[in-house]
C-alpha positions in Angstrom: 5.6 23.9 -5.2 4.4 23.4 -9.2 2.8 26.0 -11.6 -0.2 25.0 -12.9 1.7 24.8 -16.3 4.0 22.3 -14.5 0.9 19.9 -13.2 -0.7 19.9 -16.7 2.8 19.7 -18.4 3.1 16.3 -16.2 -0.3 14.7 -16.9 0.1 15.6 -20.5 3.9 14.2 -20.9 4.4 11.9 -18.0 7.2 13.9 -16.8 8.2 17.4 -15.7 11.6 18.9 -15.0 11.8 21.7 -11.8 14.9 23.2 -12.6 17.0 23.9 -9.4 14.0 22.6 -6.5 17.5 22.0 -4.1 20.1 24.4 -3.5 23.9 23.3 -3.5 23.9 23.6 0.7 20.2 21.5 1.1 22.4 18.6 -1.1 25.5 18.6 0.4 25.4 16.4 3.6 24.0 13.7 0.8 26.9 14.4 -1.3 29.4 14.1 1.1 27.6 10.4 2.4 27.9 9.3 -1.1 31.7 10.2 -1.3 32.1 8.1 1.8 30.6 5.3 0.0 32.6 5.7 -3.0 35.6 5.3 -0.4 34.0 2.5 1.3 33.8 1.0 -1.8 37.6 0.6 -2.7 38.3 -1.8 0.0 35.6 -4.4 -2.3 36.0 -6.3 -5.8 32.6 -6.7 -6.0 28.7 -5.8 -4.2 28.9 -5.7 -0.2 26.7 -4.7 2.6 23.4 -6.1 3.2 19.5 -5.0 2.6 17.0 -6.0 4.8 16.3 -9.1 2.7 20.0 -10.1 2.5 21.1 -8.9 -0.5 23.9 -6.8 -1.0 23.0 -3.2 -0.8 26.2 -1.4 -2.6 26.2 -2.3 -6.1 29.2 -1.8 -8.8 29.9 -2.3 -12.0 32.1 -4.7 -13.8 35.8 -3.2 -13.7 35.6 -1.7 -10.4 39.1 -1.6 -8.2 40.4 0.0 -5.3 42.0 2.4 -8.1 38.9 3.3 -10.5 35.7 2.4 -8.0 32.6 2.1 -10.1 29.9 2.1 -7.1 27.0 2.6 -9.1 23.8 1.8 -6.6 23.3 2.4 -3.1 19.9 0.4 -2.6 17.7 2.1 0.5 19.9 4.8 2.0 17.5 6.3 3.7 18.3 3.3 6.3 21.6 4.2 6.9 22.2 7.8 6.1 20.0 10.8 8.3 20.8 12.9 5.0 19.0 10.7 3.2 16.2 9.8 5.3 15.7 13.8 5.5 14.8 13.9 1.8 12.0 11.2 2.2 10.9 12.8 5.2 10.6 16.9 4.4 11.1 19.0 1.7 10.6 20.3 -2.1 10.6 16.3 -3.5 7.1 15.8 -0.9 5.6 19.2 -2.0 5.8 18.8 -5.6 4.5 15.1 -5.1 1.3 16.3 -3.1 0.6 18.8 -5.7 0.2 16.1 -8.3 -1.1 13.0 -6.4 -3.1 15.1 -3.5 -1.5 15.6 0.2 -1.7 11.7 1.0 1.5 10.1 0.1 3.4 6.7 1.0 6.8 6.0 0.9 8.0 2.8 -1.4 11.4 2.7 -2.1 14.1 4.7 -3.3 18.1 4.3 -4.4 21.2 6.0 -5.2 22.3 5.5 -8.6 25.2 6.3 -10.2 27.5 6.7 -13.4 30.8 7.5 -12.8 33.4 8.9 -14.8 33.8 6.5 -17.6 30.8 4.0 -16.5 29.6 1.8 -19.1 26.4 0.8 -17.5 23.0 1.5 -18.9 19.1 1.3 -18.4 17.5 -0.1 -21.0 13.8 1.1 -22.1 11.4 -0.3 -19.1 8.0 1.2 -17.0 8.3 1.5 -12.8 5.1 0.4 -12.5 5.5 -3.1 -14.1 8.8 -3.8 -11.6 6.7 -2.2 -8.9 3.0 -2.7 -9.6 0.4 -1.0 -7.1 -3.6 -1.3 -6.9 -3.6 1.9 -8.4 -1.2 4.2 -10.9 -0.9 7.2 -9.2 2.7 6.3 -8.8 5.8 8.7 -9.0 9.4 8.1 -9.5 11.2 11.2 -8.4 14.8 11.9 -9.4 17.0 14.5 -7.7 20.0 15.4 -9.6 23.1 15.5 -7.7 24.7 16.9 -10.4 24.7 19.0 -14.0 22.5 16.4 -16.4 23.5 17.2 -20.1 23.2 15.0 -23.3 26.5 13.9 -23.0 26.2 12.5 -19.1 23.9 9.8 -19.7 20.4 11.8 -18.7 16.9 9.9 -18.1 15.2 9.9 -21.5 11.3 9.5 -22.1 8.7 8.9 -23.9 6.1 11.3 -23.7 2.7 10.4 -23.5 3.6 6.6 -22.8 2.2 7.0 -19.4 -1.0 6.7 -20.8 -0.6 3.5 -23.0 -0.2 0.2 -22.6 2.0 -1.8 -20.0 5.1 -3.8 -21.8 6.3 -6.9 -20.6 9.6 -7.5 -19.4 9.8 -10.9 -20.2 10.9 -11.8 -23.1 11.6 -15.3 -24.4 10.0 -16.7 -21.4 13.1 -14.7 -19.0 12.3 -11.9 -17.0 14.8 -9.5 -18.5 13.9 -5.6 -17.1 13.4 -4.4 -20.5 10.9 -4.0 -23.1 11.3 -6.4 -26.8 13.5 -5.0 -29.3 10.8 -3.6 -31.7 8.9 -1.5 -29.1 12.9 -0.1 -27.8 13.4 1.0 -31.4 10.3 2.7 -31.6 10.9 4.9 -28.2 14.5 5.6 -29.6 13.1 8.1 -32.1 10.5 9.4 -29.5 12.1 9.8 -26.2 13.4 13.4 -25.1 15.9 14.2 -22.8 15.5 14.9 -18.9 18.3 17.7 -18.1 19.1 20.3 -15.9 21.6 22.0 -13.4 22.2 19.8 -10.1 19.5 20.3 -7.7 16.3 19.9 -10.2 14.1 17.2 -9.6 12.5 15.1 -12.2 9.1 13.5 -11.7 8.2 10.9 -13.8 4.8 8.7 -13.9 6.0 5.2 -12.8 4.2 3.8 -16.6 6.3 5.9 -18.7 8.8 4.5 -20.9 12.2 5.2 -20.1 15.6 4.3 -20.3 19.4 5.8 -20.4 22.5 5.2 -22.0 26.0 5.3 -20.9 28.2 8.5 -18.9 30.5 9.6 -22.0 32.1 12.3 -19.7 34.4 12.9 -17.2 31.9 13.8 -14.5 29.6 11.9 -12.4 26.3 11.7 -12.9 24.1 10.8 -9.7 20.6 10.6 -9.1 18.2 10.1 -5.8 15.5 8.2 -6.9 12.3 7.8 -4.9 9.5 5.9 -5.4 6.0 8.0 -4.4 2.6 6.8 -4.4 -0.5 7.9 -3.6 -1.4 6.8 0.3 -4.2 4.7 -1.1 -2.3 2.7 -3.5 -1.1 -0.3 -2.2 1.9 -2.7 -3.5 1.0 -5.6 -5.1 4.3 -7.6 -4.8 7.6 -7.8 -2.9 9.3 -4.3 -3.2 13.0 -5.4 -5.1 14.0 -2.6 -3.0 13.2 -3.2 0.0 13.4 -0.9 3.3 12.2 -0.4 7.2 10.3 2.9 5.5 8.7 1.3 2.9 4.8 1.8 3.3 5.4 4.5 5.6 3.3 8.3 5.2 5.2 10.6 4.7 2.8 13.4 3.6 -0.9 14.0 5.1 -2.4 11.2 7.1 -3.2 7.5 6.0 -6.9 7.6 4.2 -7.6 4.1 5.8 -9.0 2.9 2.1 -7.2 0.8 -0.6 -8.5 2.2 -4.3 -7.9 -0.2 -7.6 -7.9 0.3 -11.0 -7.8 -2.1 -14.3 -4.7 -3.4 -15.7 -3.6 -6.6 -16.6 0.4 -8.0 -16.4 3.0 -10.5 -15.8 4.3 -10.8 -12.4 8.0 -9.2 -11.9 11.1 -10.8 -11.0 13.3 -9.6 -7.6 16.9 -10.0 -8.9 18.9 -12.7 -7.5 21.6 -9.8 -6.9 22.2 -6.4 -6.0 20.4 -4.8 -8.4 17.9 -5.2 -11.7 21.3 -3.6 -13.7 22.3 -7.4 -14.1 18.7 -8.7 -15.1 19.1 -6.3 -17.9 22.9 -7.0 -18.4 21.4 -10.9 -19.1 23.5 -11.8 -15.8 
């Protein structure tokens, strides 16, 4: 699935870009589940629906009506949507997984996020790996872009290299808050790049790279899959925030029957009290 160029390009950066992996017709039965959704949504002032450990699984933003919906996570919909559970399951997301972390792979979590036209939400600079530590870090977040990701849409921007540093808290002032201090934010704002490319690319990130994104200042939607990849041999080391009936599961190669560990050192993570870690960042 990656060039060579591609596999050192992501151990040297943290993150690689494959422009196009999807075509329009291998997206669209997801599409159309997460117009549904959008529907669904207008007939609720605030999160509904239920995850497996009660919370609600449809996020939305503050403002959203029946008239301007602002549904902007879908947490697990691989449980309730067969279009969604396919991309976990088969295709170009797995390959180009398996050609960086080797054919064993396990399932931890994934979403649907969202900014619609308008939104005003953002994701402030934070790691994966320190909401969702493992024994080891070969860890993936993997984005699929349901649609066109310019500059101006709000796009995933990080840090290169940061992957290979140090893990930042994300407590701060003795409250978990999702996000890294002030001074080490600054810092990635005059080192991040931008993640962008036609709909149907796919973005994999190292869950220890700093990252973070600011606000849709179009018209258009900007949607992302996200799933949460890991080698089959590294194992979670807290509650998954996200939780699912497929978490844990292998979804590439076989289970290698062996747990391997590496050094780190870090704060335990917080599971937000709500839908979503979008209001433990918000200060809510």
């Amino acid at each position: 699935m990656l060039s060579e160029a591609q596999i050192a390009e992501f151990w040297e950066s943290g993150v690689v870009v494959v422009v196009s992996a999807y075509s329009a017709a291998d997206l669209e039965p997801a599409r159309q589940q997460h117009e549904r959704w959008i529907e669904e949504s207008r007939q609720h002032d605030g999160p509904f629906g239920e995850m497996l450990d009660g919370r609600p699984r449809f996020d939305v933003e503050p403002g959203h009506c029946a008239d301007a919906p602002a549904l902007r996570r879908v947490a697990s919909p691989e449980e309730i949507s067969e279009a969604f559970l396919k991309l976990i399951e088969e295709g170009p997301m797995l390959e180009a997984v398996a050609d960086l972390l080797g054919e064993n792979l396990r399932f931890h979590h994934a979403k649907l996020n969202s900014k619609l036209p308008g939104s005003g939400t953002t994701v402030k600079w934070h790691q994966d790996f320190t909401f969702d530590p493992h024994s080891n870090d070969d860890c993936i977040t993997a984005m699929l872009f349901f649609d066109d990701i310019d500059s101006a849409i709000g796009p995933a921007r990080v840090v290169q290299g940061s992957h290979r540093g140090p893990l930042h808290s994300l407590w701060q002032h003795g409250k978990f808050t999702g996000a890294v201090d002030d001074g080490i934010a600054a810092e990635c704002e005059t080192k991040a790049i931008e993640c962008l490319g036609p709909a149907g690319s796919l973005c994999l990130m190292h869950t220890r790279a700093l990252h973070a994104s600011s606000e849709n200042l179009t018209q258009r939607p900007r949607t992302l899959y996200i799933a949460t990849l890991t080698a089959a041999d590294a194992i979670p080391l807290v509650p998954c925030a996200v939780p699912s009936v497929y978490s844990g599961q292998v979804v590439h190669g076989e289970d290698p029957g062996r747990i391997r560990s590496v050094a780190f050192d870090m704060e335990n993570p917080e599971i937000p009290a709500g839908a979503s870690f979008f209001n433990q960042q918000a200060g809510g």
